[in-house]
C-alpha positions in Angstrom: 109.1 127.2 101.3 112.6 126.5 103.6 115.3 127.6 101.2 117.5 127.3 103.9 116.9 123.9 103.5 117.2 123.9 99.8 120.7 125.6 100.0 122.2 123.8 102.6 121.8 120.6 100.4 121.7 122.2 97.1 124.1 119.1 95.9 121.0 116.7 96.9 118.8 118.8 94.5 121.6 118.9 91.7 122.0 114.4 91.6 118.5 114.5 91.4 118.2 117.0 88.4 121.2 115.4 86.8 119.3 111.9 86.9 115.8 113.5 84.9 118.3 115.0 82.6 120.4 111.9 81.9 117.3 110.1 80.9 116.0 113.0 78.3 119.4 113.4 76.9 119.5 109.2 76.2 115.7 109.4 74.7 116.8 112.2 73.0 120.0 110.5 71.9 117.5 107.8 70.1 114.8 110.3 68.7 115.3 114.0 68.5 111.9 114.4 68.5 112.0 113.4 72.1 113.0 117.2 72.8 110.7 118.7 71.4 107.8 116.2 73.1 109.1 117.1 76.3 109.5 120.5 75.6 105.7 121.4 74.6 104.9 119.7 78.0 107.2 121.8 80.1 105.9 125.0 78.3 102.5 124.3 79.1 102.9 124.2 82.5 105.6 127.1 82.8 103.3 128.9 81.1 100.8 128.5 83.1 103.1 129.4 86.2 104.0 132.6 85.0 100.9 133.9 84.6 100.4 133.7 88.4 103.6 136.3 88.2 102.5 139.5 88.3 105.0 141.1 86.4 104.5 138.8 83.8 100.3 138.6 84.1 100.5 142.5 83.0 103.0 141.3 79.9 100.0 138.8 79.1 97.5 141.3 79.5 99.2 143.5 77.1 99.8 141.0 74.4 95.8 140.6 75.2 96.5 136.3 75.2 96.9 133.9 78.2 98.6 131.1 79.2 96.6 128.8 76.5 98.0 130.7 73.8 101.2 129.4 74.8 101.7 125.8 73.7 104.8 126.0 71.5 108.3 127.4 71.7 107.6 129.8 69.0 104.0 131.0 71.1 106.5 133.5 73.4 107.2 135.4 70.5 103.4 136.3 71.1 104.6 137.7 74.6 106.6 141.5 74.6 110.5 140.9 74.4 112.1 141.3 77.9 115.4 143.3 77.8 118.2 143.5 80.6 116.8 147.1 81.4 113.7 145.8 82.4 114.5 142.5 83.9 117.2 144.5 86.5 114.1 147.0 87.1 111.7 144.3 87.8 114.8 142.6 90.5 115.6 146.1 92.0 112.7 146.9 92.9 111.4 143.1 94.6 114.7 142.4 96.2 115.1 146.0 98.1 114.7 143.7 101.4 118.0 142.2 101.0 116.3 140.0 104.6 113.8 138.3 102.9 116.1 136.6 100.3 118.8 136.1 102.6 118.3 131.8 101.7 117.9 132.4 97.8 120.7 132.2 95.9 122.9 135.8 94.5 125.6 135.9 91.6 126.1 138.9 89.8 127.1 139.0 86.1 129.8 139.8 84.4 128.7 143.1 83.2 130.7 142.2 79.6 127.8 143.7 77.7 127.3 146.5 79.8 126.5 147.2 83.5 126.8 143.8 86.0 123.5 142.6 87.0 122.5 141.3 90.4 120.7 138.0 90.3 118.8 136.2 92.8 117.4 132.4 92.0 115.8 129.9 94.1 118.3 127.2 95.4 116.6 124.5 92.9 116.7 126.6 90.1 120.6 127.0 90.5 120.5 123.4 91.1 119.0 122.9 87.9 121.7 124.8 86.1 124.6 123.0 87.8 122.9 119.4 86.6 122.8 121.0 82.9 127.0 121.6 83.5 127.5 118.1 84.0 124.7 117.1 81.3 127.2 119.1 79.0 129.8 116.4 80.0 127.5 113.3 79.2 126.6 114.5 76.0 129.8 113.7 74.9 129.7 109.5 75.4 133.5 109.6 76.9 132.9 107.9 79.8 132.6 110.9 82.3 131.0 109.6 85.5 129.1 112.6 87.3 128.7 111.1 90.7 132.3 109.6 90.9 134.8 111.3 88.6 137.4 114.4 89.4 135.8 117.7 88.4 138.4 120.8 88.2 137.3 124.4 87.5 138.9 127.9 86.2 135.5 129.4 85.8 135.1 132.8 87.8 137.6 135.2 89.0 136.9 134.4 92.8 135.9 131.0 93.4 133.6 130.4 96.6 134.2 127.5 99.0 132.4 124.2 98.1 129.7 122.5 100.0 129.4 119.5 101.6 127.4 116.8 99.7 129.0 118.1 96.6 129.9 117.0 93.2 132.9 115.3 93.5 135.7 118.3 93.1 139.7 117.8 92.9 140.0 121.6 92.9 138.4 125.5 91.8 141.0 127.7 91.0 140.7 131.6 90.2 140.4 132.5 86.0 142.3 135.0 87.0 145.6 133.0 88.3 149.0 133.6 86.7 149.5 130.4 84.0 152.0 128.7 86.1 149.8 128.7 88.9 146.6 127.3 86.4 148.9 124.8 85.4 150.4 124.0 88.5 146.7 123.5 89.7 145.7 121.3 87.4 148.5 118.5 86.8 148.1 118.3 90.8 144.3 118.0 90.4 144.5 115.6 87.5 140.7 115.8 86.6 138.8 113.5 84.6 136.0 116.3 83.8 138.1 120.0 83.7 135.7 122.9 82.4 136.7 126.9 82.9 135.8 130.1 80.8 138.2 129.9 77.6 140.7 132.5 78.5 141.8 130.7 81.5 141.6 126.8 79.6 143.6 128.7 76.9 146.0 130.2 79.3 146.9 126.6 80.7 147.7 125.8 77.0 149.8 128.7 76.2 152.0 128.0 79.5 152.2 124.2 78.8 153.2 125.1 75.1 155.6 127.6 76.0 157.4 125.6 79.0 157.3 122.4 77.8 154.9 120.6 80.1 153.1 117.9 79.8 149.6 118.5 80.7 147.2 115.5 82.2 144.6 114.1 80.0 141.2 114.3 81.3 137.9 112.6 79.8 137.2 116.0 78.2 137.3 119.3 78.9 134.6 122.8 78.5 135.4 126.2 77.5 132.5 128.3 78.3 131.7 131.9 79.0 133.5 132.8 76.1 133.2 132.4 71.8 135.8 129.4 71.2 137.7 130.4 67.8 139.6 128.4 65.7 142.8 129.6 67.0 142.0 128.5 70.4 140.7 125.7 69.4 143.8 124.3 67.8 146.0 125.7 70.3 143.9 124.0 73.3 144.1 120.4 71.7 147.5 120.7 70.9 148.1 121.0 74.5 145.6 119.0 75.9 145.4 116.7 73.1 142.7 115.9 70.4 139.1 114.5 71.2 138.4 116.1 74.5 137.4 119.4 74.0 133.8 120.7 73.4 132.1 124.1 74.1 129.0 125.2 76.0 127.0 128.1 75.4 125.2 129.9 78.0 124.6 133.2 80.0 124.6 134.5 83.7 121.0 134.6 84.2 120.3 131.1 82.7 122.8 129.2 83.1 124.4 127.3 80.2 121.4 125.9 77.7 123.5 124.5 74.8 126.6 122.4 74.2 128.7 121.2 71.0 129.9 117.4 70.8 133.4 117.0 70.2 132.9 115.3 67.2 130.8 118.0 65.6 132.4 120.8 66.5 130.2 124.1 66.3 126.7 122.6 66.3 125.0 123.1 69.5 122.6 120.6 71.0 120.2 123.1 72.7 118.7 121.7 76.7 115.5 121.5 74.5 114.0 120.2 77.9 114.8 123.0 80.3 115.1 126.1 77.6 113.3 127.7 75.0 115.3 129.8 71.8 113.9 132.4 69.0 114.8 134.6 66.9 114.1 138.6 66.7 114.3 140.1 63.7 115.3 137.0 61.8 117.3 136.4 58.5 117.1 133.5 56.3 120.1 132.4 54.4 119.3 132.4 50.3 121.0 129.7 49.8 120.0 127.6 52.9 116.4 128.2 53.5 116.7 126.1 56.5 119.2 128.7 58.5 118.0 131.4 60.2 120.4 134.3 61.8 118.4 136.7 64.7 119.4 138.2 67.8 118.3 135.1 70.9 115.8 135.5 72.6 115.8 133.0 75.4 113.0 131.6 78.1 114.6 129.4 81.0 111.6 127.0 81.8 113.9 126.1 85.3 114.1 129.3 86.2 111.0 130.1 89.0 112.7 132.9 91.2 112.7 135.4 88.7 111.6 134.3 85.2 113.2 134.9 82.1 110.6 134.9 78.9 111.7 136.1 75.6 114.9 137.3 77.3 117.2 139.4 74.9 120.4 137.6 75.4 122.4 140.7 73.4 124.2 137.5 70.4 123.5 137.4 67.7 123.6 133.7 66.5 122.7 131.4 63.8 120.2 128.1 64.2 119.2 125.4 62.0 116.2 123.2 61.9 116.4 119.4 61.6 113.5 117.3 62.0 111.9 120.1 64.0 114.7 120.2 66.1 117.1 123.5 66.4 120.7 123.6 66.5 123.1 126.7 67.4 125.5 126.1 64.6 127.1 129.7 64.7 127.5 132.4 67.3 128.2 135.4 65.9 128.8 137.6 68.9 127.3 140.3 70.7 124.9 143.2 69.0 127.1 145.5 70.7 130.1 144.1 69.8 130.8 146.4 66.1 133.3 148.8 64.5 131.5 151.7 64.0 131.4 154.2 61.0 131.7 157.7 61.0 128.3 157.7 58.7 126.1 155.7 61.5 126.8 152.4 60.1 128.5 149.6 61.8 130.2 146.3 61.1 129.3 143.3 63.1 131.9 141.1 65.2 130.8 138.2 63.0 132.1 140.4 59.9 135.7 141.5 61.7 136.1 137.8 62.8 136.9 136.9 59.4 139.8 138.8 59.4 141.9 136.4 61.3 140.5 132.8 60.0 143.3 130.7 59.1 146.3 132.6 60.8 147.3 129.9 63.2 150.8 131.4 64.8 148.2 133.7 67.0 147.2 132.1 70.1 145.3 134.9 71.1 143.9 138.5 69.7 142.3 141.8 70.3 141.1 144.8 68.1 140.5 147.8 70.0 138.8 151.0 67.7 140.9 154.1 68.3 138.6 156.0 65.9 136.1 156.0 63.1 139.8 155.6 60.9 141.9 153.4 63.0 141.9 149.7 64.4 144.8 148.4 66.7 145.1 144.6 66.4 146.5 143.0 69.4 148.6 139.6 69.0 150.0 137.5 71.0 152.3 134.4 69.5 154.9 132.8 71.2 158.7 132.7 69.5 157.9 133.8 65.9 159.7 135.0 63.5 160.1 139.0 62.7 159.7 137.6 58.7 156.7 135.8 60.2 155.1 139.0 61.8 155.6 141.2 58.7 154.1 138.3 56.8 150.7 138.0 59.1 150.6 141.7 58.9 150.2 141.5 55.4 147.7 139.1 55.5 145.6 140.9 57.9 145.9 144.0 56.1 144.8 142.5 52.5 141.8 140.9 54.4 141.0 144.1 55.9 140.8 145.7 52.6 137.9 143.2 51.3 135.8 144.1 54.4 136.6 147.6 55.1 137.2 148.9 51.8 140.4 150.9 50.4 141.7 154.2 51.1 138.8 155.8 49.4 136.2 154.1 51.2 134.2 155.8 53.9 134.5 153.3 55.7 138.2 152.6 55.6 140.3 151.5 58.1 144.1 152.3 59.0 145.1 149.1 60.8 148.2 149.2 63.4 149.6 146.2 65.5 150.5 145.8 68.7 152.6 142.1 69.5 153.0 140.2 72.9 153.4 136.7 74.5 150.0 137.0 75.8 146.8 138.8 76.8 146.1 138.6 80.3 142.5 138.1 81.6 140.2 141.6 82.7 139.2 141.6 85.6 136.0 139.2 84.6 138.6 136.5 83.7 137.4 136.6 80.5 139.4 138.4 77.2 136.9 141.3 75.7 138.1 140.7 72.4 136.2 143.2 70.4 136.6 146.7 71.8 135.2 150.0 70.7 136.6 153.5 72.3 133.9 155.4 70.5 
């Protein structure tokens, strides 16, 4: 196979993607069911590749089924769950001749849930994940044009050079950037599709807010590689403007597989087509039968290199069924993401989240465990009040108390602030918002 060929003219391998995906997503747009069709196909014949794999033939072997078992998205539960442990093992030990994979494509991740992971793909299967970007874009019906329109990008800390036959690009800029630089950036890129990770779209805002400047409107713009909450939500449109925004949902060694529509915030449309979701150790909601909370498992059906099946993403999220369609209506965070207890027990990020519904004055926030007994809350506002500071205090510590418990609780909490204009980036370009120092 040339993939020196394949990367040289990865862009010709991207248009061609984005065209097959175009298509689903207007079939789709007509019958929801159309995912689903299309999906049992493709699982079929991925399933059928993988078993090839010998990695995965000895996963088969010990789940004692084979690539006709394997017919429906729920079927991979059938097949053992793959964590990050074993997927890094299983590319350490195929790609110790750096040589031989010299023409495949190499990212690493982020390493936000733990140590960064070296990834290698095939040039068409990165392809694949750029066309789903742009898909992201289309799903929206605001008249984004792929193949002519301005694209503008604060998505990774250190931005490689584009190639030729590209997209069409008015600019990459580092997540990482000071604001006035972002800002700077962007006005002078004046994109019609701008999408970056939400701590860098968020910055723009902030500086725009803060200064007075009037930011370009594009078509509609991403946040992605980061939760969007309600307070960034409200402070990006108020900067931006209402009606563009949406956010994608995806990971480092997939690529992104699910997007909201700005007029239904929250609900996820999932690449139905291209990716497979489910659910370990699954909850259902009393009242709404038809919800289901579970940590993701996810299987890339684009993904040929190195294949994810029954991938352990590390969020925990909630889907809903319609028609025998899913939906991603919540992201709750990562597992790892908790306060812990000095009795073992821990609460969940999509418990402490709660705590700071509703206070709109924050832009941004952090809560960083000092101890079993102590949380610091982080703020950031711009030119509030100290009336108004005392005031969200309060509020934080009353809502504290209804999670946490009172003074008597074992699980208790003394909650101290620290207030600023902002939170810069780490070094990811992302904002680790929940962080425990046990």
């Amino acid at each position: 196979m040339n993939y020196r060929f394949q990367k040289s003219f990865l862009s010709l391998y991207v248009f061609r993607n984005l065209l097959k995906y175009e298509r689903t997503l207007k079939k789709a747009k007509k019958n929801p069911q159309h995912w689903i069709e299309i999906q049992n196909k493709e699982i079929k014949k991925f399933a059928r590749y993988i078993y090839d794999i010998p990695f995965y033939r000895e996963r088969f072997d010990k789940a004692n089924i084979t690539p006709e078992d394997i017919k429906v998205r729920e079927d991979f539960k059938k097949l053992p769950v793959l964590t990050k442990e074993e997927y890094r093992s299983w590319l350490m030990s195929e790609t110790a001749d750096k040589e031989k994979y010299k023409y495949w494509m190499n990212r690493q991740t982020t390493g936000s849930s733990g140590t960064p992971l070296d990834l290698y793909s095939l040039p068409t299967d990165r392809a694949s994940e750029i066309a789903n970007l742009f898909r992201c874009a289309l799903l929206q019906d605001k008249g984004y044009n792929p193949f002519f329109d301005r694209v503008f990008s604060t998505m990774v800390p250190k931005p490689k050079p584009r190639k030729k036959f590209s997209i069409p690009y008015n600019g990459k800029m580092s997540s990482i950037s000071e604001p006035e630089d972002l800002v700077y950036g962007y006005n002078k890129a004046r994109p019609d599709f701008y999408y970056g990770n939400k701590t860098s779209v968020l910055m723009i805002a902030q500086y725009a807010l803060n200064h007075n400047i009037q930011l370009h409107h594009p078509k509609c713009i991403a946040s992605i590689s980061e939760a969007l909450d309600d307070n960034a939500r409200q402070t990006i449109n108020q900067a931006f403007g209402e009606g563009l925004l949406f956010d994608i949902y995806g990971c480092a060694e997939t690529g992104n597989f699910a997007a909201d529509r700005i007029d239904e915030p929250g609900k996820h449309v999932i690449w139905n087509d291209t990716h497979v979701i489910n659910l370990l150790n699954e909850e259902k909601d009393a009242d709404h039968p038809e919800r289901l909370t579970g940590q993701l498992l996810l299987t890339s059906l684009i993904h040929h290199g190195f294949p994810l099946v029954n991938y352990l993403v590390g969020d925990t999220v909630e889907v809903i069924t319609e028609n025998g369609v899913p939906y991603i209506t919540k992201i709750c965070g990562r597992t790892n993401d908790v306060i812990k207890n000095s009795d073992g027990t821990s609460f969940k990020w999509m418990h402490v989240n709660r705590i700071m519904f509703g206070i709109t004055d924050i832009t941004q926030f952090r809560i960083i465990q000092k101890s079993y007994s102590d949380l610091v809350f982080v703020l950031a506002a711009h030119n509030i009040s100290k009336e108004r500071k005392k005031e969200i205090e309060n509020l934080i510590h009353e809502k504290s108390l209804n999670i946490f418990g009172n003074i008597d609780s074992t699980t208790y909490k003394n909650i101290l602030f620290e207030w600023c204009e902002r939170i810069p980036p780490d070094p990811t370009g992302k904002i680790r918002i929940l962080i425990s120092e046990i």
